[in-house]
N, C-alpha and C positions, 0 to 999 in steps of 0.2 A: 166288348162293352155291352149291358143292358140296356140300351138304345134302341130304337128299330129302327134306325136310318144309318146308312152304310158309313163311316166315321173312319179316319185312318188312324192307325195304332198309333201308340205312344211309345217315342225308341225312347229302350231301357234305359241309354245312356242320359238320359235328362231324368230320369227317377228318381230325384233324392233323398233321403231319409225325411219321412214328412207326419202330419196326419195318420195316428192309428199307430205309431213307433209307440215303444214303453215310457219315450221319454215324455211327451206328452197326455198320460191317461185321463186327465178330466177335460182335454178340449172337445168341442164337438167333432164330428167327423164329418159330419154334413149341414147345411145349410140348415135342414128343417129342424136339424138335433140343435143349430145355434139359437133358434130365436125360443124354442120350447126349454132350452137349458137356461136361458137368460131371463124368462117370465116366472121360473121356477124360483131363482136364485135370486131377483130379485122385487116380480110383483110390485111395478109403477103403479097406481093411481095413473098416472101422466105420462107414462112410457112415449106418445106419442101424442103432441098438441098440434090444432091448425085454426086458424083464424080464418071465419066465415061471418057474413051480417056484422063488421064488425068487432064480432066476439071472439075468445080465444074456447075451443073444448076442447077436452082431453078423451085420451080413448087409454085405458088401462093397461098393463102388460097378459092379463088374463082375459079379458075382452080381444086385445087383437090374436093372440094366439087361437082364440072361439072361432073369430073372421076371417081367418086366415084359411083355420080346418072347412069352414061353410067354401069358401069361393072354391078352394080345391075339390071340396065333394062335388061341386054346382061344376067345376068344370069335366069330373069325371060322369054327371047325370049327362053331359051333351056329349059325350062319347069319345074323349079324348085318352089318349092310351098312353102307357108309357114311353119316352122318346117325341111324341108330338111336339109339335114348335106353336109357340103361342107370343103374339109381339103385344107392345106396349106402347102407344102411341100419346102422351102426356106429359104437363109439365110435373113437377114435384106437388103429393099430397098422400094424404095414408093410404087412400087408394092405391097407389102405386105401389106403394110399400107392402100393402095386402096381396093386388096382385102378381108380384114378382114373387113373395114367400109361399100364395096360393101352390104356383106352378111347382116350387121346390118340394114343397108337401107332397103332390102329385104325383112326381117323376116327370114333368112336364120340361121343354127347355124353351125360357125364356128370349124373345129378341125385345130389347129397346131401343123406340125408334127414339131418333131428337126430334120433339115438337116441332123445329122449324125447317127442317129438310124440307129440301126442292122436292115436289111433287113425283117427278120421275127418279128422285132418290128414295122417295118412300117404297115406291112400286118395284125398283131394284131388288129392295131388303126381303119386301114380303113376298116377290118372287122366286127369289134366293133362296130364300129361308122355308119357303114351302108352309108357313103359318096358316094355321087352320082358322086361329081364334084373331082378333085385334080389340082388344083394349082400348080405346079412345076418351079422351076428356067429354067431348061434350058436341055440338051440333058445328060449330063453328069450326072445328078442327076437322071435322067430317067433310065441311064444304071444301074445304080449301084442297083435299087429296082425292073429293068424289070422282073428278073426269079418270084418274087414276087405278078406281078401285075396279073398275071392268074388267081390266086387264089383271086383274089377279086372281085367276081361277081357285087360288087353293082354300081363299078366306070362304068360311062358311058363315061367320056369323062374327056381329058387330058388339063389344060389349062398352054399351057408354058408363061411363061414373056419374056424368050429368045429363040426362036423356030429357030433361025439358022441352018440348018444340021441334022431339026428332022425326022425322017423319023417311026411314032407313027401312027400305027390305033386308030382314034377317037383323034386325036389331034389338039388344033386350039391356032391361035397367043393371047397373051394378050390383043392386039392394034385391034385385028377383034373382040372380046369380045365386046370392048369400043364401035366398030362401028354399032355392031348389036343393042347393046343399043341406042346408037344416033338415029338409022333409028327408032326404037321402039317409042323414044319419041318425034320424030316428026309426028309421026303416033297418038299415044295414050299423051297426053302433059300433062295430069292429074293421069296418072299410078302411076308415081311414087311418089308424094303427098299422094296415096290414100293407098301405102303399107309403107311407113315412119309412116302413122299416125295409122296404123293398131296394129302397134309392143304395147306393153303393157310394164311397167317396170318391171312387173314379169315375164316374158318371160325367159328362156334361149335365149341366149346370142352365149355362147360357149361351148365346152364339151373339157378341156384340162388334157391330161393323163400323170397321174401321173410319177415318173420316174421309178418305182417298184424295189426301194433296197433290200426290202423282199419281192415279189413275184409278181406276175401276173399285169401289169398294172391297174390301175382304169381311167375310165373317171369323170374328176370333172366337173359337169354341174353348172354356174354360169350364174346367171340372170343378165341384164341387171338392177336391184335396187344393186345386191352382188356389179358389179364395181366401177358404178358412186358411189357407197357411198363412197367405198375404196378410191378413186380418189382426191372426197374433204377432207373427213374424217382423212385422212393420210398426204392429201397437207395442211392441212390450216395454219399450222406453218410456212411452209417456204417462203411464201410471194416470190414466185416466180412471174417475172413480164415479159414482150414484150422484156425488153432491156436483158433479160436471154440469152445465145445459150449454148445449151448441143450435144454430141455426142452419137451418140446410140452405144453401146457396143454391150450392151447383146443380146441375140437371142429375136425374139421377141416374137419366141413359147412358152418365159417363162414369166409369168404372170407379173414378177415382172418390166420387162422392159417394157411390155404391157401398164398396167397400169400407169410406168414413161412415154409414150407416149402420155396417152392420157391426162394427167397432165401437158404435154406439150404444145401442145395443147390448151385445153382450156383458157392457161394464156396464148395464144399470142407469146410462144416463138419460134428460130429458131431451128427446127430441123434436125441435120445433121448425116446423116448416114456412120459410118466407113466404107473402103470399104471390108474389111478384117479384120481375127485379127494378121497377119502377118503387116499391113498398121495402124495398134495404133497409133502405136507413131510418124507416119508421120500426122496421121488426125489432131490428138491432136495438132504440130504445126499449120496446115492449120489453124483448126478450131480454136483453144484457148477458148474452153469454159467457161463457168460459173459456169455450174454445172454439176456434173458427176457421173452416176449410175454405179456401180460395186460391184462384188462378190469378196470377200478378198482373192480371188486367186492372182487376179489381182494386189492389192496394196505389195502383199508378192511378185511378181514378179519385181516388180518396186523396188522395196528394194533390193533384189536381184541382180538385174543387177546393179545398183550403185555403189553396194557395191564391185563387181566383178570386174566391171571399177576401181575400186580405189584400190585394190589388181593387177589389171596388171600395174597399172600404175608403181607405186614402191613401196617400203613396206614404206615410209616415208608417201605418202599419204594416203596409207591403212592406217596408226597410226593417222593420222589426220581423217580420215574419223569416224573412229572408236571412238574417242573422241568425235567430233562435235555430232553422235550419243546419246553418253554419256549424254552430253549436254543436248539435246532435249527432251529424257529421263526425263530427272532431273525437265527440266521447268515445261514439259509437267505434272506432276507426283504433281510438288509445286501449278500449275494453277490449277489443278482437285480439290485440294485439298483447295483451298484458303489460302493457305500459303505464303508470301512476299518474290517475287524475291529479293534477297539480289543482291547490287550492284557488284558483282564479277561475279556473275552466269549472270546476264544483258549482263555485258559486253563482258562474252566468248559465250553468246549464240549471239551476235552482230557480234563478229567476225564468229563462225562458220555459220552466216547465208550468209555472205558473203563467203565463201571457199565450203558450201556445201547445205546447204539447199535451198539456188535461184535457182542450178543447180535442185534442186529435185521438187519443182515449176515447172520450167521452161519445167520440160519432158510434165507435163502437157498444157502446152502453159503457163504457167503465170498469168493468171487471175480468178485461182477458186475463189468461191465465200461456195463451199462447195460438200464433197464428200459425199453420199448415198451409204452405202451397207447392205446386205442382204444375205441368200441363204443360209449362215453357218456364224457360229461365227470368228470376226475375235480377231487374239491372243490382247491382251493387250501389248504386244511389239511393235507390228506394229503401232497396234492406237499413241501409245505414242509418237513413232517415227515422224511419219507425222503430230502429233497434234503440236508438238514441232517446229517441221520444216516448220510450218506454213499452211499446208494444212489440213483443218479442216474435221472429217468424223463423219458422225454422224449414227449409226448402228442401224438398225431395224429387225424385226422378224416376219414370219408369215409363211404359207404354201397357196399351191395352195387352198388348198379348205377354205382358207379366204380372197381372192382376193387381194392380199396376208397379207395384213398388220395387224397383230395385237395390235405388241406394236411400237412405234418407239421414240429415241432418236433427237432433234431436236434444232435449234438455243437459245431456251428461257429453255431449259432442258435438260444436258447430262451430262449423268456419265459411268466413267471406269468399264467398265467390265460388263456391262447392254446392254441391248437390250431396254433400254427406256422405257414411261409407258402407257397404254392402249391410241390406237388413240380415237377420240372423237367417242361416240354410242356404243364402244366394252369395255366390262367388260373381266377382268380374273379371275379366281380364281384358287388355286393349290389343286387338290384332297387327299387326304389322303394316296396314296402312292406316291405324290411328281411331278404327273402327271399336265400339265398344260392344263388347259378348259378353252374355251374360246365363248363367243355368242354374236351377233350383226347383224347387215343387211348384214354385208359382208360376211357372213357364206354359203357357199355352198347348194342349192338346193337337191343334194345327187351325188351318184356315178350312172354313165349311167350304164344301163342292171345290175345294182347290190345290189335291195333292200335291200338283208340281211346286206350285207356290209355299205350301210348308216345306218338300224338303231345300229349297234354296233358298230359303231363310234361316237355315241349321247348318252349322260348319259338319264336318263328317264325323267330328267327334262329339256330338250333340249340343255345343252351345248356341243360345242365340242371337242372331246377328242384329242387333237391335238400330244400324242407320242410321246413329248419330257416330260422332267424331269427339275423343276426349283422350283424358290423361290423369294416371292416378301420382298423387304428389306422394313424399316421403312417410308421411303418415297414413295412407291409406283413404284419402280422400277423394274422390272424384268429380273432378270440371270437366263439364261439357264444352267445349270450344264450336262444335257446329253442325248441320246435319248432312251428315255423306253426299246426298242426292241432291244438297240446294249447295254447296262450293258448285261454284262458276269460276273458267277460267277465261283471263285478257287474249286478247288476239299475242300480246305481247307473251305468252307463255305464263303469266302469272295466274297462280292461286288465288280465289278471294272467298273468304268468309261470310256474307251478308249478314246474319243474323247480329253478330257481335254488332258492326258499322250501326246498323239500324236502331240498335238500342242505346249505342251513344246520340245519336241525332237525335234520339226520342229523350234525352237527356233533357232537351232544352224546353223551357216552360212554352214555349211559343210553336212545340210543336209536336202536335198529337198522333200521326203514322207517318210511318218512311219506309221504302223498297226499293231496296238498292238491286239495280239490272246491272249490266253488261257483259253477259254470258257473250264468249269469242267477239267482243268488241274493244278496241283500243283503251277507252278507261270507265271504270265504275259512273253510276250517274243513279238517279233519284228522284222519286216522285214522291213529292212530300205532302200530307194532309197536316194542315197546320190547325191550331187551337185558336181558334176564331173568336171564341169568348177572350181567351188573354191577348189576341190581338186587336180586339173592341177598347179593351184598357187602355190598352197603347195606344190607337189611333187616337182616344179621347187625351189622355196625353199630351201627344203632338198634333193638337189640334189638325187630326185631319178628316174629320168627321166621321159621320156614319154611312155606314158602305155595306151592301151585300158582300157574301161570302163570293164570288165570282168575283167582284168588283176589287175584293182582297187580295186576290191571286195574280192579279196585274197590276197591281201599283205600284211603281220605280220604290218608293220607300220602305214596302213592305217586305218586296222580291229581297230587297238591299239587307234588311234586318232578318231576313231567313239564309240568308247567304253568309251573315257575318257569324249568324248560330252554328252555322253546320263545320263553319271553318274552327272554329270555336272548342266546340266536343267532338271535333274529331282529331285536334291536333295534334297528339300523340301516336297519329298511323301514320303507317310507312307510305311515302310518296306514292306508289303505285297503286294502296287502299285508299284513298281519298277521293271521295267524289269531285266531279269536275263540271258538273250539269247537274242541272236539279229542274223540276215542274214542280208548280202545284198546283193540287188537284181540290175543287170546292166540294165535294163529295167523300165520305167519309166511309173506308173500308167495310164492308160489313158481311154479317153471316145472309142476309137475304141478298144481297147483291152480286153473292158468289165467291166473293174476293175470300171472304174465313171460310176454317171450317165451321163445324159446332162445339170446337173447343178452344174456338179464335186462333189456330194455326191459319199462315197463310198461306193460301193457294197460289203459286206464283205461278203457275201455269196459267190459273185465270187472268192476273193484272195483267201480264203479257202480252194476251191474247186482248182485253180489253181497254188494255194502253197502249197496244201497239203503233198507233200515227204520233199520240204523244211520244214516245221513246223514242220513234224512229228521227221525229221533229229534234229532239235533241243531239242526236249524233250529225244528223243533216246539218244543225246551224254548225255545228263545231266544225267540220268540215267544209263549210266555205269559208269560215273566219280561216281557216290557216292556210288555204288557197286564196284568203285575199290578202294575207298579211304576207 
């Protein structure tokens, strides 16, 4: 490989016909050929807006492609070579988007960090990764990893976006970056032509690490054929077009949004960056997108607060709200299924789309055209809900180290309770303990600095071993049922699922996280973070006042009503998956608390460890109740 850092090969047997075959002659074959073929072809005005002071600007499709060439030449004027590792420390803004295309331009390979990694998770990556350069937002983000940054001998130099009030040894503006390249290529007019054409499509690309829910970070090294395959491979369903505009969500350190960029991108659309995730649901009117990438955190939130709005309002609209739900349910459930809307069901889903489901449109701006998620499964209540109520989501599958898409559901194919069925070039199959493998172009090059660990992540005959658990149906469908490394087994010899259990519990409005333990312990149990806001309706309600969230977590009538939920949505498991103990906890899972990743997987190594008296307190009482009974 044209790299200078020592890389382990790529077995032939994961080589699939991809990038650069006769079958595809006009796709890019590199990154820096995507974004220069898409400015060509279609020359935005608005290729890229952001909202600053206020205001919305736009930066041009021939403007960023300029910006992109400067920061690349500005990072070859500070002496950066082919193969060098350059990170990314920020939230979403075109900046990021410049400098991630910068490095492609280059020959450079990109790390991005997540803005909210633990301090000594940052120091990991860019110790790992050997990062010459780091990209950073702004003074504020610097503070928070300074005690960190000593210990990373290899960074040389700090590039802010927003350097207002920095006061950083080895720090320079983003905007002098750009300039130092400008002066370069009026100096050298052919440099950067001669390092664009230099890049190969088997090159790495980027090296993005993993979130490490069991243990130690990985860097997943992805070339420059793993994206762009992804990119078409995964878009060619949705017939995305110019007259598209979407909002960027997600972080862009995670693949999945990555790749919906540069998908963006290439079809000519507008894309416009959130300015927060506090600022959602204001961009969402600005912008009124088309189309919209999201993790089904997201849609569970948006459900959520509707629902809550319609519980404070009075309890006559909560019972209407709750119906119309009903409703969309029901459609949504008879359409999956090709079943005949019978004229009565027509007509109340008519009405209820008027009383409630416009308003649930509308939070979106009103003009989806169709919703995108990934990252974890989302429930089949949710989908039903919003499929019903007119916003269509179509659920796909995959991990970082498949760039990311493996299977994905899509406008000409989808079904309930599916993750859809292999994109075009990738195969699945499920291994004989229920394991899903998977192999195609967009497969992973390996883990940085970690050959053992790439090859025991590949079966001997090159697929990859991808650590979830599923099953492909008659039609070529695939459900994920769990993740290999999180079944836990009963002291009793049984199997248990968690993730499934957990999302029926989270089924219930009154309650917003659940993790189910009892790995080698007699029965399942549960520590549940319940939705404090819908249990303020209730308690107002049933007159029983207002109360801290602590104060919530001990009240006989509360404990009573989270107890009759779980019984509730989980009653269709088999006696042995049923919880039997539950806590709740006033504190609410989170990615700075440890408990998530930065893609809201959860850590259950951390709750564990940091519920440990709690859980232990729960098998403890149960164990003297049956020694006193």
């Amino acid at each position: 490989m044209n790299v200078s850092v020592d890389l382990p090969p790529v077995a032939p047997s994961r080589q699939m016909k991809g990038r650069g075959s006769p079958l595809y002659p006009d796709e890019p074959k590199t990154l820096a050929e995507l974004f220069l073929q898409a400015a060509e072809k279609h020359d935005r005005s608005d290729a890229l807006r952001y909202k600053r002071n206020g205001n919305w600007h736009d930066i041009s499709s021939r403007e960023l492609c300029e910006r992109i060439g400067h920061v690349a030449l500005g990072l070859n004027s500070l002496g950066l070579k082919r193969g060098d590792r350059v990170a990314i420390l920020a939230t979403n803004s075109p900046e990021w988007t410049i400098a991630d295309a910068a490095c492609q331009f280059a020959g450079l390979l990109d790390v991005p960090i997540y803005p909210t990694l633990a301090e000594a998770s940052v120091q990991y990556v860019l110790n790992d990764s050997g990062a010459r350069i780091l990209f950073i937002e702004n003074c504020s983000a610097f503070e928070r990893i300074r005690g960190s940054i000593k210990e990373c001998s290899s960074v040389e130099r700090f590039v802010f976006f927003d350097i207002e009030d920095v006061d950083v040894e080895n720090a320079m503006a983003f905007s002098d970056l750009e300039a130092l390249g400008k002066e370069l290529a009026s100096r050298e007019p052919g440099l950067l032509n001669s390092l664009i054409t230099s890049s190969k499509p088997e090159d790495i690309a980027t090296i993005i690490y993993t979130s490490g829910t069991t243990g130690e970070p990985k860097g997943v090294m992805l070339t420059h054929t793993n994206i762009i395959s992804n990119v078409f491979d995964a878009g060619e369903k949705y017939e995305f077009s110019k007259d598209d505009v979407c909002l960027s969500v997600l972080p862009l350190c995670h693949i999945f949004e990555r790749t919906g960029m540069y998908l963006y991108i290439i079809n000519g659309m507008a894309v416009n960056y959130a300015e927060s995730i506090e600022k959602i649901p204001d961009n969402l009117q600005e912008v009124r997108p088309t189309i919209f990438i999201g993790v089904p955190r997201i849609f569970e939130k948006v459900y959520a607060r509707a629902r809550l709005k319609a519980a404070r309002s009075s309890k006559f609209r909560e019972s209407v709200f709750d119906w119309a739900i009903n409703i969309a349910t029901e459609f949504a459930l008879r359409s999956e299924r090709n079943e005949p809307i019978s004229r009565s069901l027509a007509i109340k889903h008519s009405v209820a789309d008027v009383l409630v489901y416009r308003k649930m449109r509308d939070f979106f701006g009103g003009r989806l055209k169709a919703c995108i998620t990934g990252g974890a499964a989302i429930s089949d209540d949710i989908y039903l809900i919003f499929t019903g109520a007119g916003i269509t989501i179509y659920q796909g599958y995959g991990l970082t180290e498949t760039s990311p898409v493996i299977t994905s559901n899509n406008p000409f194919t989808n079904r309930l309770g599916t993750v859809g069925k292999p994109i075009r070039n990738v195969k699945v199959r499920i291994a004989v303990d229920g394991e899903i493998e998977a192999i195609g172009p967009g497969v992973m090059a390996g883990y940085y600095n970690k050959p053992q660990a790439t090859i025991d992540t590949f079966t001997h005959d090159g697929w990859f071993r991808t650590g979830d658990i599923g099953r492909i149906d008659e039609d070529g469908f695939l459900r994920i049922t769990d993740r290999k490394k999180e079944l836990f087994k009963t002291s009793g010899g049984k199997y248990i699922a968690p993730s499934h259990i957990e999302q029926l519990i989270r089924s219930s409005k009154f309650i917003s996280q659940a993790v189910l333990v009892g790995d080698r312990r007699k029965f399942p149990a549960a520590l549940i973070v319940p939705n404090f806001e819908m249990l303020e309706s209730y308690a107002n309600f049933k007159g029983l006042g207002t109360m801290t969230a602590a104060e919530y977590c001990r009240h006989p009538k509360i404990i009573d009503l989270i107890e009759r939920q779980i019984t509730e949505q989980t009653a269709g498991l088999s006696q042995y998956e049923k919880v039997k103990r539950f806590s709740l906890i006033e504190n609410e899972m989170t990615i700075e608390g440890g408990e998530l990743t930065p893609t809201l997987k959860l850590r259950r190594r951390v709750v564990d460890e940091k519920y440990k008296s709690v859980i232990d307190k729960m098998y403890d009482d149960a164990e003297k109740e049956i020694a006193s009974s």
